[in-house]
Backbone atoms as SQL, in Angstrom:
CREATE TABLE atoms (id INTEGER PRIMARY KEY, chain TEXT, resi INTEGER, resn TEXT, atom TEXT, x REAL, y REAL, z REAL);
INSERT INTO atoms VALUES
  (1, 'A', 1, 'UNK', 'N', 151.599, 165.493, -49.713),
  (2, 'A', 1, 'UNK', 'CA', 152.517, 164.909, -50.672),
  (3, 'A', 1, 'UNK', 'C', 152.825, 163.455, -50.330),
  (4, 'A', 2, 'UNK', 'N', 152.890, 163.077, -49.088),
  (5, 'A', 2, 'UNK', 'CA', 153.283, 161.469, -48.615),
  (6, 'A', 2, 'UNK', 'C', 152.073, 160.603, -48.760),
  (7, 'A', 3, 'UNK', 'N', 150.892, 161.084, -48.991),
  (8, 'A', 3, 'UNK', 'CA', 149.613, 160.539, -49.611),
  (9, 'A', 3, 'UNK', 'C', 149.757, 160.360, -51.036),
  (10, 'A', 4, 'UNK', 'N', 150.729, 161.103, -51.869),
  (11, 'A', 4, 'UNK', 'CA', 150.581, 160.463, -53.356),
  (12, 'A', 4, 'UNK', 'C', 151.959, 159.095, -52.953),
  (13, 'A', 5, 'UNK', 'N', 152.775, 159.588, -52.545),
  (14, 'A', 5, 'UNK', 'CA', 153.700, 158.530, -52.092),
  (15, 'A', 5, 'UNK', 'C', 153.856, 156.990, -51.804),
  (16, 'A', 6, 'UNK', 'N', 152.455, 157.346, -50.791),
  (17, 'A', 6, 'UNK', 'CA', 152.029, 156.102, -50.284),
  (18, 'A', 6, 'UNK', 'C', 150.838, 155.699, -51.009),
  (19, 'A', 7, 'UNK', 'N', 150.437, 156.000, -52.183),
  (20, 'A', 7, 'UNK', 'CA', 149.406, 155.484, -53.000),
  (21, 'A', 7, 'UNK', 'C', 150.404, 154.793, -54.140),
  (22, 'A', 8, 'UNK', 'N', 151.707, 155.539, -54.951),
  (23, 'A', 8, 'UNK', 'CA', 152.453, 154.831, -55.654),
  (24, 'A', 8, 'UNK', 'C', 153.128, 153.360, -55.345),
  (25, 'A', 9, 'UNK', 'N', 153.545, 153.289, -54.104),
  (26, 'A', 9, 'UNK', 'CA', 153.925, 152.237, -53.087),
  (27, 'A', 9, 'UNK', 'C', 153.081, 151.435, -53.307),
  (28, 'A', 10, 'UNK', 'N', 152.125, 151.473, -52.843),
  (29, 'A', 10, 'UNK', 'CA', 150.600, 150.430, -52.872),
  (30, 'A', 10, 'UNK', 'C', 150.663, 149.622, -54.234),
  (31, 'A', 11, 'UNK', 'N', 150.956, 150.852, -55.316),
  (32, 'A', 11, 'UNK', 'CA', 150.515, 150.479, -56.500),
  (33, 'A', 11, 'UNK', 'C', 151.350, 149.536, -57.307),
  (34, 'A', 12, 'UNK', 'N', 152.547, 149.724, -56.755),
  (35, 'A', 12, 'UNK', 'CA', 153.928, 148.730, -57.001),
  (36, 'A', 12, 'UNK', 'C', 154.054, 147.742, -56.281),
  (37, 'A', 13, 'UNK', 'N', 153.647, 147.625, -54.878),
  (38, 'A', 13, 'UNK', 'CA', 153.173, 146.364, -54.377),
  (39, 'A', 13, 'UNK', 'C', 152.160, 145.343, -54.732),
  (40, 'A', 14, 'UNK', 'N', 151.326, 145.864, -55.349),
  (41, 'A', 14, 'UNK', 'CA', 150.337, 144.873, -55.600),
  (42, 'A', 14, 'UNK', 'C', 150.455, 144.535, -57.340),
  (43, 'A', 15, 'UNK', 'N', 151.219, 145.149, -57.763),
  (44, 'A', 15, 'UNK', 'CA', 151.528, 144.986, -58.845),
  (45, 'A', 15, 'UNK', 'C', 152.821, 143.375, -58.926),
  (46, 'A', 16, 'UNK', 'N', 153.606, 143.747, -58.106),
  (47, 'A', 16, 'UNK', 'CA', 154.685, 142.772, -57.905),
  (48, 'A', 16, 'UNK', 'C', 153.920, 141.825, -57.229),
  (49, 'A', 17, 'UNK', 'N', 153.108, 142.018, -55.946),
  (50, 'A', 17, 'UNK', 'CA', 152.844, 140.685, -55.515),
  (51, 'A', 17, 'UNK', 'C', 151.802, 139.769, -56.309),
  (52, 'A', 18, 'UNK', 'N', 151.153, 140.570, -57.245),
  (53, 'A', 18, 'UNK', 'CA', 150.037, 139.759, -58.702),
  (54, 'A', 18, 'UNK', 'C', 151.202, 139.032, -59.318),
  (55, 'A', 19, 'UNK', 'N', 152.050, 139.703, -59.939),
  (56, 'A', 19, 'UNK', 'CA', 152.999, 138.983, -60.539),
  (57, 'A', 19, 'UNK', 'C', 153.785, 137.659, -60.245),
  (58, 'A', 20, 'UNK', 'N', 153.856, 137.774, -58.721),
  (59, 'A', 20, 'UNK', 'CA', 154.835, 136.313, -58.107),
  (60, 'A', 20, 'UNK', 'C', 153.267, 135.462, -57.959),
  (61, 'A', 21, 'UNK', 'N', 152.519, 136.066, -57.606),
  (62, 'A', 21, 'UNK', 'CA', 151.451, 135.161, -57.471),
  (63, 'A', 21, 'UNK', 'C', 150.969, 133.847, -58.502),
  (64, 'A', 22, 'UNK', 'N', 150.955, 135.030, -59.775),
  (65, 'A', 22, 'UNK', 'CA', 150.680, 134.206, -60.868),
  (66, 'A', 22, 'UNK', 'C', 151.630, 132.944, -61.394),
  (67, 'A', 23, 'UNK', 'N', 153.078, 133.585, -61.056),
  (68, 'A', 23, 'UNK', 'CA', 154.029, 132.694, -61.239),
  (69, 'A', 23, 'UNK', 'C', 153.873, 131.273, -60.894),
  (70, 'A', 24, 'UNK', 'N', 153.607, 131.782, -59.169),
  (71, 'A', 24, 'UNK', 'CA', 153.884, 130.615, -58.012),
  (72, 'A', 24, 'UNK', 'C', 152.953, 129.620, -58.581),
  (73, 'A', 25, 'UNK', 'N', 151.400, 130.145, -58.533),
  (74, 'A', 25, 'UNK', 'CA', 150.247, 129.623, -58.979),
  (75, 'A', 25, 'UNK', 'C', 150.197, 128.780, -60.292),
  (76, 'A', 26, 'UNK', 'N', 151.142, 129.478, -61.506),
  (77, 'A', 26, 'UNK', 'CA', 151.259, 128.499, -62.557),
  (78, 'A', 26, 'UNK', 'C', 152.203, 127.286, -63.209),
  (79, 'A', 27, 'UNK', 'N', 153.009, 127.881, -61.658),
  (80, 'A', 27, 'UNK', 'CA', 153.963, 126.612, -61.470),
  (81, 'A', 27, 'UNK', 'C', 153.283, 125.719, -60.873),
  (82, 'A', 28, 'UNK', 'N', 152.362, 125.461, -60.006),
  (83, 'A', 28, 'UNK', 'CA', 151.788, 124.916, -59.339),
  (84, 'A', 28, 'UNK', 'C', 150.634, 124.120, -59.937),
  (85, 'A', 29, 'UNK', 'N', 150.408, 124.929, -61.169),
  (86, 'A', 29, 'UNK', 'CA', 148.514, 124.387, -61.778),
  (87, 'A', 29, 'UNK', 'C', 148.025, 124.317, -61.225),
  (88, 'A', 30, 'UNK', 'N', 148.038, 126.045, -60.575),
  (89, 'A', 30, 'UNK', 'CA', 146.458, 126.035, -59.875),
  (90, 'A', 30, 'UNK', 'C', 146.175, 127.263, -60.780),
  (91, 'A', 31, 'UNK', 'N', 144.706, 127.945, -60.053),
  (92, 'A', 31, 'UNK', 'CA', 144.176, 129.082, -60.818),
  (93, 'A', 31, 'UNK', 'C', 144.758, 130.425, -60.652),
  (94, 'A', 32, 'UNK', 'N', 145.176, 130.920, -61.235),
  (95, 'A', 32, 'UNK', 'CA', 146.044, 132.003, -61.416),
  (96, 'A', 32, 'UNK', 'C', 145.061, 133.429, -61.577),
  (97, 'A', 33, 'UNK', 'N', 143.495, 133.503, -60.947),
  (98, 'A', 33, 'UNK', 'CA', 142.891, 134.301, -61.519),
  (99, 'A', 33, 'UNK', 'C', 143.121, 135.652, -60.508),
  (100, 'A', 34, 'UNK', 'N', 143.299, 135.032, -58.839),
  (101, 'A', 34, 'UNK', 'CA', 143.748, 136.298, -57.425),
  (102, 'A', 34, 'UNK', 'C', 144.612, 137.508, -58.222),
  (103, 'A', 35, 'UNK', 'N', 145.674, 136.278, -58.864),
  (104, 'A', 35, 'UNK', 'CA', 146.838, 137.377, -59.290),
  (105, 'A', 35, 'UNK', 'C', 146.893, 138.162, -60.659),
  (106, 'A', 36, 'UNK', 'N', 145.892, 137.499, -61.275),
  (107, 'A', 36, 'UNK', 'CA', 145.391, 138.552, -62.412),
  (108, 'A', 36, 'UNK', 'C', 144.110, 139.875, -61.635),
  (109, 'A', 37, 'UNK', 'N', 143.974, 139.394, -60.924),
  (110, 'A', 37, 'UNK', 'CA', 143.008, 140.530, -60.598),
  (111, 'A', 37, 'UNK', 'C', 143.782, 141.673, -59.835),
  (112, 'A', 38, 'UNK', 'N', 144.604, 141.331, -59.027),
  (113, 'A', 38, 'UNK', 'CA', 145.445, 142.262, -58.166),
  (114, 'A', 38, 'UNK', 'C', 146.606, 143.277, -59.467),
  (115, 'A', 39, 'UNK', 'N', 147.039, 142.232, -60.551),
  (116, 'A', 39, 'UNK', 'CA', 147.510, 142.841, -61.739),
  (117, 'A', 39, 'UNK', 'C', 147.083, 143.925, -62.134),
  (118, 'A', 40, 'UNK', 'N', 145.693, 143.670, -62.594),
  (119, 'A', 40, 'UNK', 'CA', 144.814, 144.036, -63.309),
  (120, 'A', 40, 'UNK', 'C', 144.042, 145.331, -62.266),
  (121, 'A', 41, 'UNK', 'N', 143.888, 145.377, -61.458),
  (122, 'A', 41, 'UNK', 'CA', 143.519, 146.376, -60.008),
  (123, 'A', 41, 'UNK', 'C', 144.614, 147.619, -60.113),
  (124, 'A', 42, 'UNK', 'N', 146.127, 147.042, -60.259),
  (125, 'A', 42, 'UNK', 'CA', 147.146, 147.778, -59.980),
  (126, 'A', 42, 'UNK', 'C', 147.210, 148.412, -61.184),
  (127, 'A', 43, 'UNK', 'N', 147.290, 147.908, -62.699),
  (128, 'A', 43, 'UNK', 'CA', 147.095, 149.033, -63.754),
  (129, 'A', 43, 'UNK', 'C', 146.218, 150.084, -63.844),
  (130, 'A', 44, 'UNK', 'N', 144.590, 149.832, -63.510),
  (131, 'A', 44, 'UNK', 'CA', 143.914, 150.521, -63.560),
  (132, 'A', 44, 'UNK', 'C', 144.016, 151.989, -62.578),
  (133, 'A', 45, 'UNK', 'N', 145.030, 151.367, -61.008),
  (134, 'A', 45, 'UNK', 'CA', 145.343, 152.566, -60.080),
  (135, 'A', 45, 'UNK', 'C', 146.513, 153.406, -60.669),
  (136, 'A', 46, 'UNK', 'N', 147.273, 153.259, -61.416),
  (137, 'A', 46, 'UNK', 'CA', 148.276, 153.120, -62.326),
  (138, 'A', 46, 'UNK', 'C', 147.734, 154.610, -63.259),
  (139, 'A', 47, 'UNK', 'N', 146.439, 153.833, -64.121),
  (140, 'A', 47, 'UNK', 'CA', 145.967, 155.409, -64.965),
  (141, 'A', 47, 'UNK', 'C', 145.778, 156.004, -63.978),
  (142, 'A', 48, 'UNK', 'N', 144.675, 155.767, -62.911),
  (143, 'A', 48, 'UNK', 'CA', 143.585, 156.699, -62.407),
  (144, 'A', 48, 'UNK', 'C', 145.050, 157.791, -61.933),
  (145, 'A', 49, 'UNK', 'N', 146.275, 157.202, -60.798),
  (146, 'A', 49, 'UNK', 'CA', 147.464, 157.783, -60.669),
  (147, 'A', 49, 'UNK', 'C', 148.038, 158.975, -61.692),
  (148, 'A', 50, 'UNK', 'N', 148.303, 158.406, -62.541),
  (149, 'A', 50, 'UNK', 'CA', 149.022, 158.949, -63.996),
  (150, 'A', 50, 'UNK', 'C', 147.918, 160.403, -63.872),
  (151, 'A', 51, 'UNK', 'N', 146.674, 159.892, -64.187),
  (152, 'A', 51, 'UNK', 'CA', 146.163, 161.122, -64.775),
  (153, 'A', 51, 'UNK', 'C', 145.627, 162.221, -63.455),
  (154, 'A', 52, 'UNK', 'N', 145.385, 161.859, -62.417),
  (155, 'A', 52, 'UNK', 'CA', 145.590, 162.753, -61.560),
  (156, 'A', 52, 'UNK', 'C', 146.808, 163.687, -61.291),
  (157, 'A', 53, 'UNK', 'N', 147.646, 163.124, -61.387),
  (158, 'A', 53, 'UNK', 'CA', 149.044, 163.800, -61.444),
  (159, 'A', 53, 'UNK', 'C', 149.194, 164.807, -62.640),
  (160, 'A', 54, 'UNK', 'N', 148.679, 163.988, -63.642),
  (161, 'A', 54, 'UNK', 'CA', 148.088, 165.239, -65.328),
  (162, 'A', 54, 'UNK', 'C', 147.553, 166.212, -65.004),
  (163, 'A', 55, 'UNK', 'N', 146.316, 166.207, -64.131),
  (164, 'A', 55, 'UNK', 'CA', 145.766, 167.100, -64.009),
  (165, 'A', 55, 'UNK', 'C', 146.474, 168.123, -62.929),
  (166, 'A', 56, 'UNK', 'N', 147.062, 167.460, -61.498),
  (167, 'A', 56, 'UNK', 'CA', 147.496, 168.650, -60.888),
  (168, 'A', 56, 'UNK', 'C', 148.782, 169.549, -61.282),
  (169, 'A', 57, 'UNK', 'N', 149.712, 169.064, -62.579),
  (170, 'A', 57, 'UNK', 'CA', 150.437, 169.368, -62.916),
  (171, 'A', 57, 'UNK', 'C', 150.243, 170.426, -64.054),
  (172, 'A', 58, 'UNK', 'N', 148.944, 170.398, -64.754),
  (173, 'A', 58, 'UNK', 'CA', 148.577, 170.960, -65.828),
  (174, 'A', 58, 'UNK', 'C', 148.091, 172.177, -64.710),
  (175, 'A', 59, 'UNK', 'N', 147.539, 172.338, -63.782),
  (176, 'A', 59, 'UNK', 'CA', 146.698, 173.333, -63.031),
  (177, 'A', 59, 'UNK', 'C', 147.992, 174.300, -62.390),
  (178, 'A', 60, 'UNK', 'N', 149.354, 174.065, -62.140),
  (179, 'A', 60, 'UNK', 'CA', 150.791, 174.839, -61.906),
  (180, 'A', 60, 'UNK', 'C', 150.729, 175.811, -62.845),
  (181, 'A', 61, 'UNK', 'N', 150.928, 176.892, -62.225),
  (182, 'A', 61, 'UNK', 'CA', 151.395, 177.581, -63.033),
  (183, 'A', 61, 'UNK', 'C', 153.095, 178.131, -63.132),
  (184, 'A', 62, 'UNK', 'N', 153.256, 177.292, -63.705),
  (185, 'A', 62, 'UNK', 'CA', 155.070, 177.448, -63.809),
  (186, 'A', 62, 'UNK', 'C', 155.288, 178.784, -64.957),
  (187, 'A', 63, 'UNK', 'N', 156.335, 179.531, -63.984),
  (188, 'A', 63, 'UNK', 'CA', 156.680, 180.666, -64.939),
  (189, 'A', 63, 'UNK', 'C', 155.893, 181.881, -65.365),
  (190, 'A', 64, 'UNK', 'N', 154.663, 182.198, -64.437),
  (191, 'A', 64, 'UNK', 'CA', 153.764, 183.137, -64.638),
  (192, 'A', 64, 'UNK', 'C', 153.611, 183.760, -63.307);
């Protein structure tokens, strides 16, 4: 269970640190592309997350 834990963590970290990145970076005029990718990395762990959790939740059998 502290393995999905520490995969959500990850996923909110790199999500926030894309975000200040891009900031810092476009305050700056420079290229803002690190922090679109780390963005863009963190949504995609985001589904793959989401729907794993779909699936082990759909496989419970609650109430039977």
């Amino acid at each position: 269970m502290e393995v999905f834990i520490i995969y959500w963590v990850i996923v909110v970290l790199l999500f926030v640190i894309g975000i200040i990145q891009i900031i810092v970076k476009a305050a700056k005029d420079q290229p803002v592309k690190p922090g679109l990718k780390l963005v863009i990395a963190s949504v995609i762990m985001l589904v793959i997350g989401a729907g794993a959790c779909a699936v082990i939740l759909s496989n419970l059998n609650i109430g039977h």
